[in-house]
C-alpha positions in Angstrom: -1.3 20.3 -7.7 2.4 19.9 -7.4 4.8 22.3 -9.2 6.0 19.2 -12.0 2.6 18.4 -12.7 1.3 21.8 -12.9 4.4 22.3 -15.9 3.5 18.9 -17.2 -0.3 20.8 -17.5 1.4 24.1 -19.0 3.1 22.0 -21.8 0.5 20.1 -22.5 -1.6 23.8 -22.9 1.2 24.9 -25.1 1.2 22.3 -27.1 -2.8 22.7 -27.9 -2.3 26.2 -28.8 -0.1 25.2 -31.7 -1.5 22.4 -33.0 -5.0 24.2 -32.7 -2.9 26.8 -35.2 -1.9 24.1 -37.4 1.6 24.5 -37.0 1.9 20.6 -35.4 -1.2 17.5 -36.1 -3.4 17.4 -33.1 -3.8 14.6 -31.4 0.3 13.3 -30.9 0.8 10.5 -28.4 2.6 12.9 -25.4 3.0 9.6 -22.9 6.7 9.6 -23.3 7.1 13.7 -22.9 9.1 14.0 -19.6 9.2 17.0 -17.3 12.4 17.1 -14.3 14.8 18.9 -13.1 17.8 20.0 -16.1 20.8 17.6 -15.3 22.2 20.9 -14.4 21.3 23.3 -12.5 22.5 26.0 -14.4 20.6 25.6 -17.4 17.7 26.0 -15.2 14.5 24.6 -12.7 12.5 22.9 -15.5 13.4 20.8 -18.4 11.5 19.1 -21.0 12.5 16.8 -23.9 8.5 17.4 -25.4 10.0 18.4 -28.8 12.3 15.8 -29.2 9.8 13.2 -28.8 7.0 14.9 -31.0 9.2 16.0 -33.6 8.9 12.9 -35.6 5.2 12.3 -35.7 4.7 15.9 -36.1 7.2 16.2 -39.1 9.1 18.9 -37.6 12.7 19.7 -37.3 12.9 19.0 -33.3 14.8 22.4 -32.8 12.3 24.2 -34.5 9.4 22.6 -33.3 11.2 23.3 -29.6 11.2 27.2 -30.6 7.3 27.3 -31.3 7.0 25.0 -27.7 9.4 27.9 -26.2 7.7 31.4 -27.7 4.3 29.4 -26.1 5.6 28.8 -22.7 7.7 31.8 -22.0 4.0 33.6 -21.9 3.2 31.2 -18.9 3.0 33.4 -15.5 5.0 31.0 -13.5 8.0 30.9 -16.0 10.9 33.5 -16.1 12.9 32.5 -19.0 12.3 29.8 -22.4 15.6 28.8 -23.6 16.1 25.8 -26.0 19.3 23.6 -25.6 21.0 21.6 -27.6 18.8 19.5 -30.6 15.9 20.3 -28.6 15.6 20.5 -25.3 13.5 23.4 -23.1 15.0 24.6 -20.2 12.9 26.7 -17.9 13.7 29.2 -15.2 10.7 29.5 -12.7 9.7 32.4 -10.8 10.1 32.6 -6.9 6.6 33.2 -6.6 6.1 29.5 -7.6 8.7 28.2 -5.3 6.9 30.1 -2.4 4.0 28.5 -3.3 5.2 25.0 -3.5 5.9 25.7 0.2 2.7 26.7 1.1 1.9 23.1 -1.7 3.8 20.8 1.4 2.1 22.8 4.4 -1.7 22.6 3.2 -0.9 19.0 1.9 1.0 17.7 5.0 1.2 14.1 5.1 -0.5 13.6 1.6 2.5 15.8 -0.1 3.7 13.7 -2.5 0.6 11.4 -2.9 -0.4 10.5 -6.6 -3.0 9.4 -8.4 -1.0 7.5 -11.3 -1.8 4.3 -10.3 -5.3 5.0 -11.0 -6.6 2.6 -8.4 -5.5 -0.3 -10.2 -4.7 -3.4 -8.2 -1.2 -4.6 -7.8 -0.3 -8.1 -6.1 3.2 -7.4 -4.1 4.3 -11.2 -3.0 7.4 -11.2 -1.0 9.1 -13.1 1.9 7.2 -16.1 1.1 9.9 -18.4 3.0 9.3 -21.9 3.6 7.5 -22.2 6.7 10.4 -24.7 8.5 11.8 -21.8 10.8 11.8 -18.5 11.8 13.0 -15.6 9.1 17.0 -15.5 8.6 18.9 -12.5 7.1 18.6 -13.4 3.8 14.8 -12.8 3.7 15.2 -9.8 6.2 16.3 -7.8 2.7 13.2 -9.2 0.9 11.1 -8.5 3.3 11.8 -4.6 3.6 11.9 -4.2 -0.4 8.7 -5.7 -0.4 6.8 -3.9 1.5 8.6 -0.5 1.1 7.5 -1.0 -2.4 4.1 -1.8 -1.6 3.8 1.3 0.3 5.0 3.5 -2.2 2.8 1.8 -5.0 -0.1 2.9 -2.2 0.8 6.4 -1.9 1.4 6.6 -6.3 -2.6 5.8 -6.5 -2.6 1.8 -6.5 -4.5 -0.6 -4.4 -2.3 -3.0 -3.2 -2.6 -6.4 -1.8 0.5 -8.1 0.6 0.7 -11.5 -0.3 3.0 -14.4 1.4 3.1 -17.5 -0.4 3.3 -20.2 1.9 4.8 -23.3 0.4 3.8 -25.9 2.8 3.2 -28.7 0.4 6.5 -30.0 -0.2 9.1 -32.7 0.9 10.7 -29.6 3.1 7.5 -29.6 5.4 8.1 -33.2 5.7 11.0 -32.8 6.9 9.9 -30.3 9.5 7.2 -32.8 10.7 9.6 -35.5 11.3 12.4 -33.1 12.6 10.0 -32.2 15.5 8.8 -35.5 16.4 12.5 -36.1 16.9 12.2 -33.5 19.4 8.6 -34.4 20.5 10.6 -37.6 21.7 13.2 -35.5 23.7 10.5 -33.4 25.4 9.1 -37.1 26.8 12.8 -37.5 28.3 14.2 -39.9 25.3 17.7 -39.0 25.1 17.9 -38.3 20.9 21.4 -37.6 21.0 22.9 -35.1 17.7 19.8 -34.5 15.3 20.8 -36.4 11.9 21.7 -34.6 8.7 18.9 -33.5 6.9 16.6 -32.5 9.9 16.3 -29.1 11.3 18.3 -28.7 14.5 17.0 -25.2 15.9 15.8 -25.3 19.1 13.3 -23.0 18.0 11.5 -26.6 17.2 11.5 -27.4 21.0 8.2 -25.4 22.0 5.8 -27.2 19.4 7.3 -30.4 20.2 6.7 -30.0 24.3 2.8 -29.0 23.1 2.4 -31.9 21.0 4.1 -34.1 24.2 1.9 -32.5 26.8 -1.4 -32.6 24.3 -1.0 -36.5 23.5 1.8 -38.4 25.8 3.6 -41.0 24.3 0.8 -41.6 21.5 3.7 -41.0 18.8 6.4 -42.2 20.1 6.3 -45.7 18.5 4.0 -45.2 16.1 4.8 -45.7 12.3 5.2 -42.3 10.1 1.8 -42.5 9.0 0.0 -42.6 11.8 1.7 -38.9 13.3 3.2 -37.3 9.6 -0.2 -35.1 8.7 -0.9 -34.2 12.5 2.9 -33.1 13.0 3.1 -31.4 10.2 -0.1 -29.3 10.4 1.0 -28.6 14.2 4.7 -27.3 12.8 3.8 -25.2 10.2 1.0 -23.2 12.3 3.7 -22.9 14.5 6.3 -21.9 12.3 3.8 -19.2 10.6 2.8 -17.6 14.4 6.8 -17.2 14.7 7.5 -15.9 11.2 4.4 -13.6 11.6 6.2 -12.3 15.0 9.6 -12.1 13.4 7.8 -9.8 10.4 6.1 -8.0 13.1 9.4 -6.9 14.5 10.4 -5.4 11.3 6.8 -3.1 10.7 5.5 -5.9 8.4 2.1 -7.6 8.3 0.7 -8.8 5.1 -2.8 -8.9 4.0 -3.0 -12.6 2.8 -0.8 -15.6 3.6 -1.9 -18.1 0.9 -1.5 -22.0 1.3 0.2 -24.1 -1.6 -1.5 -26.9 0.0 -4.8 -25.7 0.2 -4.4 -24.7 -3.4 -3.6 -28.0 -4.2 -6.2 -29.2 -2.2 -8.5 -26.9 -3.8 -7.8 -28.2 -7.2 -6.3 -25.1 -8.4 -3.3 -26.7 -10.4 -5.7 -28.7 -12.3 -7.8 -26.2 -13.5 -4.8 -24.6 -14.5 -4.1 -27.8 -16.2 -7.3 -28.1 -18.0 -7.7 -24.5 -19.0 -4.0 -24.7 -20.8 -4.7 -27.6 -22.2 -7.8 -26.3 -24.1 -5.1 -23.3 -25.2 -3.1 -25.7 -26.4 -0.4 -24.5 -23.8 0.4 -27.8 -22.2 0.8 -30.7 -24.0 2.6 -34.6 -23.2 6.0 -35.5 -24.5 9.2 -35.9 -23.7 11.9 -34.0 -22.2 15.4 -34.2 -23.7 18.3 -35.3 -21.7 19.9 -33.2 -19.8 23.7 -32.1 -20.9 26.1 -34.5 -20.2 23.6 -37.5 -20.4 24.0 -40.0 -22.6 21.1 -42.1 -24.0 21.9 -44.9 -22.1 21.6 -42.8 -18.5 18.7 -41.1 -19.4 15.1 -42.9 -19.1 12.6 -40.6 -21.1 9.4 -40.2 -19.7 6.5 -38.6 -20.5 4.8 -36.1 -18.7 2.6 -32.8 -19.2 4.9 -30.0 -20.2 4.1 -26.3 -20.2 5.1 -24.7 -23.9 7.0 -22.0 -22.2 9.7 -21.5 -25.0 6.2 -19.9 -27.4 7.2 -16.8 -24.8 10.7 -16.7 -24.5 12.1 -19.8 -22.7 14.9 -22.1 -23.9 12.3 -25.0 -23.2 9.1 -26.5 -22.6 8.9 -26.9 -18.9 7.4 -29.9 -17.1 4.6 -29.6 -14.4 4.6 -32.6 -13.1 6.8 -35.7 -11.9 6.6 -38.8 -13.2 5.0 -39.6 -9.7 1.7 -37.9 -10.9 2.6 -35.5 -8.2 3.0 -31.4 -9.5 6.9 -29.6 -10.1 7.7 -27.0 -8.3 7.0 -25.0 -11.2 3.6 -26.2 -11.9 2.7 -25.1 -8.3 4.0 -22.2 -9.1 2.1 -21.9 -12.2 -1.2 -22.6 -10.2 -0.6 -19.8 -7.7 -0.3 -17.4 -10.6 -3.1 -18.6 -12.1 -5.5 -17.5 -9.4 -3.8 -15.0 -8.2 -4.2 -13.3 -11.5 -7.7 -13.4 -11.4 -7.6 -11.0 -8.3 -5.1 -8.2 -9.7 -4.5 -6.1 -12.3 -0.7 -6.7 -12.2 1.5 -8.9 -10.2 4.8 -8.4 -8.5 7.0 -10.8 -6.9 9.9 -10.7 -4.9 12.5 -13.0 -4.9 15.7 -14.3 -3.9 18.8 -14.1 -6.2 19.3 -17.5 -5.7 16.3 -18.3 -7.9 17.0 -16.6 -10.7 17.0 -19.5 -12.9 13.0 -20.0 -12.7 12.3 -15.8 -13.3 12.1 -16.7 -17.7 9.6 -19.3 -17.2 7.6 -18.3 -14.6 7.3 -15.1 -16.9 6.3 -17.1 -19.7 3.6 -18.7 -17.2 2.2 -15.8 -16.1 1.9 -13.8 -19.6 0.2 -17.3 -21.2 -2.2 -17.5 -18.0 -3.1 -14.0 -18.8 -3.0 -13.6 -22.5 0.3 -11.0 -21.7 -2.7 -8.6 -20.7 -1.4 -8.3 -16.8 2.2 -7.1 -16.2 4.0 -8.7 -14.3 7.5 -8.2 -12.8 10.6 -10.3 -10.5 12.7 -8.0 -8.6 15.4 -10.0 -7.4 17.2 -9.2 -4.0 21.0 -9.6 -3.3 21.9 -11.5 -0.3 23.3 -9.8 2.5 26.7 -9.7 4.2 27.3 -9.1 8.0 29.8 -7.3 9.0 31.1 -5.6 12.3 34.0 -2.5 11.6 34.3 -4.3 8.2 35.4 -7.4 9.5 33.5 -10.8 8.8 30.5 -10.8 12.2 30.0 -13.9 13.5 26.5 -13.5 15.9 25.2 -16.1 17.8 22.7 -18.7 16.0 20.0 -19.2 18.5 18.5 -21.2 15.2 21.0 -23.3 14.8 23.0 -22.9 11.7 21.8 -19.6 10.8 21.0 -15.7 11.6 18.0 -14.8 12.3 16.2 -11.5 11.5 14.9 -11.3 15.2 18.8 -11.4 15.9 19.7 -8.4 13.9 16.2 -6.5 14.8 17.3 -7.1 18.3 20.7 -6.2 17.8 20.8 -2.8 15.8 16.6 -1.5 16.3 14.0 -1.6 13.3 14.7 1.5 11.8 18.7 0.7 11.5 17.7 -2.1 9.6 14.9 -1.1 7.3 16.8 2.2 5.9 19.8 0.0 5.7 18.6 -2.3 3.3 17.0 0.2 1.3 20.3 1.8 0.6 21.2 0.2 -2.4 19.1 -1.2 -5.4 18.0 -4.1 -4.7 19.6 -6.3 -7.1 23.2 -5.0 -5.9 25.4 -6.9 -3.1 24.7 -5.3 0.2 27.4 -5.2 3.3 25.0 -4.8 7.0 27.8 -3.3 8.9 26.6 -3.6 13.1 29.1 -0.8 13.9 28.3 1.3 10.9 24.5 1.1 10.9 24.3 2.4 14.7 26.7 4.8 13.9 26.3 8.6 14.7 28.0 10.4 11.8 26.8 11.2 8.4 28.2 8.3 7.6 25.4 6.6 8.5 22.4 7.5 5.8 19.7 6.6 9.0 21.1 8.5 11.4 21.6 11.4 8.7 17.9 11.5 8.1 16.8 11.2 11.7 19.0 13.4 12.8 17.7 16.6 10.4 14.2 15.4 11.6 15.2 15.8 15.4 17.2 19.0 14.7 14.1 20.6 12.6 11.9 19.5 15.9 14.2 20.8 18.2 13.7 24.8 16.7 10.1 24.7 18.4 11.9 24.3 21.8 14.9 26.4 21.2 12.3 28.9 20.0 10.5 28.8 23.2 13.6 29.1 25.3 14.9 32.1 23.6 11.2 33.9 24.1 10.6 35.2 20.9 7.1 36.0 20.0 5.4 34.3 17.6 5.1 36.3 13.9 3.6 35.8 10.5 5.9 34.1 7.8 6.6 35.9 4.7 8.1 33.3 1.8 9.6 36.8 0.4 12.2 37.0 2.7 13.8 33.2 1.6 17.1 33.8 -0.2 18.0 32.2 -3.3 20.0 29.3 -0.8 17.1 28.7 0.8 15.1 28.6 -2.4 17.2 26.2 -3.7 15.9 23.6 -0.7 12.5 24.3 -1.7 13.4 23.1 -5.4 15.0 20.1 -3.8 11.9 19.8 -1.8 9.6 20.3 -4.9 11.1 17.2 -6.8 9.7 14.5 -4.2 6.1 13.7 -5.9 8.0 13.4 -8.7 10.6 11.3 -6.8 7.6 9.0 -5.4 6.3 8.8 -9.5 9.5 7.6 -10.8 10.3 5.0 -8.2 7.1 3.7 -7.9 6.9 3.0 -12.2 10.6 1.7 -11.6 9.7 -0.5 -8.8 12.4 1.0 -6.7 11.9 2.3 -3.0 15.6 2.9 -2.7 15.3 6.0 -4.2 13.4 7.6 -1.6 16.2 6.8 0.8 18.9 8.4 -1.4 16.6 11.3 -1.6 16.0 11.7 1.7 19.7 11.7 1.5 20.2 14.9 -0.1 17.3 16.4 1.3 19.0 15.8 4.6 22.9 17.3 3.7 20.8 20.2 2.3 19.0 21.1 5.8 22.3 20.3 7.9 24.4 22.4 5.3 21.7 25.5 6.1 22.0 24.7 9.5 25.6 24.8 9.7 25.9 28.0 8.0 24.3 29.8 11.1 27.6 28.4 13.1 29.9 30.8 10.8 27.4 33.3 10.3 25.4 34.0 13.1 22.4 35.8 10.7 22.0 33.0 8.7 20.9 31.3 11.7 17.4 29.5 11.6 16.4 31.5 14.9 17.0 35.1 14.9 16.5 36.7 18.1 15.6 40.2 17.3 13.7 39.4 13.7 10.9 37.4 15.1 9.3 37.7 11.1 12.2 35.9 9.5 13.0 33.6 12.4 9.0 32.4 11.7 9.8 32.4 7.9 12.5 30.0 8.7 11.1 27.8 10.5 8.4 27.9 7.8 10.7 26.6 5.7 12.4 24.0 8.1 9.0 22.6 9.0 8.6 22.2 5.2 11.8 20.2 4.9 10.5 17.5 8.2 7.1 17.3 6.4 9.0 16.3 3.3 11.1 14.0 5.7 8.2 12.1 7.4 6.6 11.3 4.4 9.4 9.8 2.9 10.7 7.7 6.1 6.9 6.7 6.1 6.8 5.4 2.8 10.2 3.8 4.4 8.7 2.2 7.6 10.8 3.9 9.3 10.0 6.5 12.3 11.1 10.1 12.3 12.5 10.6 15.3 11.8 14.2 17.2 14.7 13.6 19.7 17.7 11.7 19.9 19.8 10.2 22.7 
């Protein structure tokens, strides 16, 4: 058990002993009782706000109630000092003995260090990506992606099960579009000289391969035939195609989901009329008419009526529609649909989605909580587009797609790892500039190579060890100095670090603590270039050159686990 959760356990003891002595009502609700690190260091290693947030039920004074919590915990081996701050908070000073052991915690727990069971095995949907399948992936999903599944590994490691959905919506006019766009160049690969590819089309070249397949599978079959005759076989043709290249692009980044679900096969299925029919029986969707848009007056506007969704009874400005006047379903009750049954499957669903569709996030919400009775959470992380750069300047790469950047382009460009830490530097919701020069960068600067670099150094001791010929001796923790204590409380705060962003639904804050982590090691490193016995390897004190190291291997366990919740590889050399 990990040194927060072991005080989380203390506090929760204490706060028995009084209530079983009447002094507080047994039985409090304790869920929003936090245990972390004081704000400042001074006031201690642990801090609680327990009294603060029971003094009210309990009918206590929260000073005085964090008094009674204090005398009780002071009497706790592992605690060194009680002191209350403020209107109630409880600051604790911990004893080195429970540092050391916290070190031997990361050793004996290796890669699990940080693992939690909060999740409780409960299953979480993660959908993200989920670009149309009419190309390969461009930098604005490449930021999507990497949120997405850093989050869905760090869910895995806080206790959930986790399913990686893509949402694959090949039932629209867009995949139409794609159909005919390649049978334009189906034509060209049978020597027909197409000239420019009209407005509207898709122009990649990355179209050209499918099209020569189709042209070598069934001649000039096509070629004059009317829409009908080639629309369903092109289309099926593109977007297996298009899904083998966006699997390959996602492969390039680490990424392989567990499900890529079909919003034609769903509507093929039926799926967005059982939705239909079971909201209907809620009385959630019901026929009217929708009011004219602003700006319309009544004699530009032809009311319909059509099947509308009563979104605004959970929060919406309106009733939404879910289908056209065509018969045919709105993006939105598609969308709907897909919720529907992918509800069934999950005990909470997550989506992530570009900025640019912020617009839908209130009624999709509203969706979702009347599909499930508002019984399955369900949360929309949005993700900032990204701007590239080159030494600050505006970068301009090549578009081997043809009006766009691809995320093979940048992958190639700068390496996996460049990219994935990059993008997890920021929250995701916040602009992002993906500087070429910067990311690639060796400097401490760059938060990637920062973090790779203390990995490499910390591998690196094993062979300098060997080279300076120094036996091998026995570790003794008693012999860490209050600096280097203070990395293993740094250290200590990561399963709570992993807790925390995982209930926020925010991997970014592994990679700013992998941050500090990192200055920490290279300031202790460093100090050994002023003062030769703080060096990590002491020649003639093999017992605290192996204590050291003790220590150092602590802080690259600590490293790899958070880089692996990251995706990205801790390197043990670097060029």
């Amino acid at each position: 058990m990990t040194l927060f959760r072991r005080f989380s356990d203390h506090i929760a003891s204490a706060l028995d002993a009084i209530a079983a002595r009447d002094a507080i009502p047994a039985g409090l609700d304790r869920r929003a009782i936090s245990v972390e690190p004081p704000r400042d260091p001074a006031h201690g290693d642990v801090a609680t706000n327990a009294a603060m947030v029971l003094s009210k039920p309990a009918g206590m004074n929260p000073r005085a109630l964090a008094e009674l919590l204090a005398a009780e915990l002071v009497s706790v081996a592992e605690v060194e000092e009680a002191s209350v701050a403020g209107p109630g908070f409880i600051n604790l000073r911990v004893s080195a003995d429970s540092w050391r052991a916290e070190l031997a915690a990361i050793h004996g727990d290796g890669d699990d260090y940080g693992r939690s069971k909060m999740g409780e095995d409960r299953c979480v949907n993660v959908e993200y990506v989920s670009a149309n399948p009419t190309g390969p992936m461009h930098v604005g999903h490449c930021r999507g992606a990497v949120v997405g599944d850093a989050l869905a590994a760090l869910l895995e490691f806080a206790g959930h099960k986790v399913v990686r959905e893509y949402y694959v919506n090949d039932a629209g006019a867009q995949v139409d579009v794609l159909a005919r766009s390649v049978h334009m160049r189906y034509r060209e690969a049978l020597g027909e000289d197409i000239g420019a590819i009209p407005e509207g089309l898709y122009p990649g070249d990355y179209l050209k391969p499918v099209a020569a397949r189709l042209a070598t599978e069934y001649g000039d079959r096509f070629v004059g035939a009317p829409e009908r005759a080639w629309l369903g076989l092109f289309r099926a043709e593109a977007v297996s195609a298009m899904l083998d290249m966006i699997r390959a692009d996602l492969a390039k980044l680490g990424i392989h989901h567990d499900i890529f679900s079909s919003e034609a096969e769903l509507q093929a299925a039926g799926k967005p009329d059982e939705a239909e029919k079971w909201l209907r029986e809620q009385d959630l969707v019901y026929d009217g008419m929708l009011e004219a848009p602003k700006g319309e007056t009544p004699e530009d506007w032809e009311a319909v009526e059509l099947p509308l969704f009563r979104s605004t009874r959970f929060g919406d400005d309106q009733d939404r529609p879910i289908k056209k006047s065509d018969g045919s379903w709105t993006y939105f009750g598609a969308d709907l649909a897909y919720h529907f049954q992918k509800a069934q499957d999950a005990d909470e669903l997550i989506d992530i989605w570009g900025a640019d569709h912020a617009g839908t996030v209130k009624r999709i919400k509203a969706a979702v909580a009347a599909l499930t009775g508002g019984e399955k959470p369900f949360d929309i992380k949005l993700v900032q587009m990204v701007r590239l750069l080159k030494n600050g300047e505006p970068f301009k790469m090549s578009k081997r797609a043809g009006n766009f950047v691809t995320l093979a382009d940048i992958v190639d460009e700068v390496g996996k790892d460049a990219v994935r830490f990059t993008m997890l530097t920021r929250k995701a919701d916040a602009q992002m500039d993906f500087d070429f020069a910067k990311v690639v960068e060796a400097s401490r600067d760059n938060p990637v190579f920062y973090v790779q670099y203390a990995h490499a150094r910390i591998a690196s001791l094993k062979r300098k060890l060997a080279d300076a010929g120094i036996a091998k001796a026995v570790p003794d923790p008693a012999r860490l100095d209050d600096n280097e204590l203070a990395i293993v409380k740094l250290l200590a705060q990561f399963p709570r670090i992993v807790e925390s962003a995982a209930a926020a639904r925010e991997p970014h804050r592994i990679a700013f603590y992998l941050g500090d982590v990192a200055a920490a090691f290279h300031a202790w490193w460093n100090m050994g270039n002023d003062r030769p016995e703080a060096r990590i390897i002491i020649a003639d004190d093999a017992e605290l050159t192996a204590t050291r190291l003790y220590l150092a291997d602590g802080i690259g366990q600590v490293i790899r686990n958070g880089l692996h919740l990251m995706g990205v590889e801790a390197l043990e050399e670097m060029l």
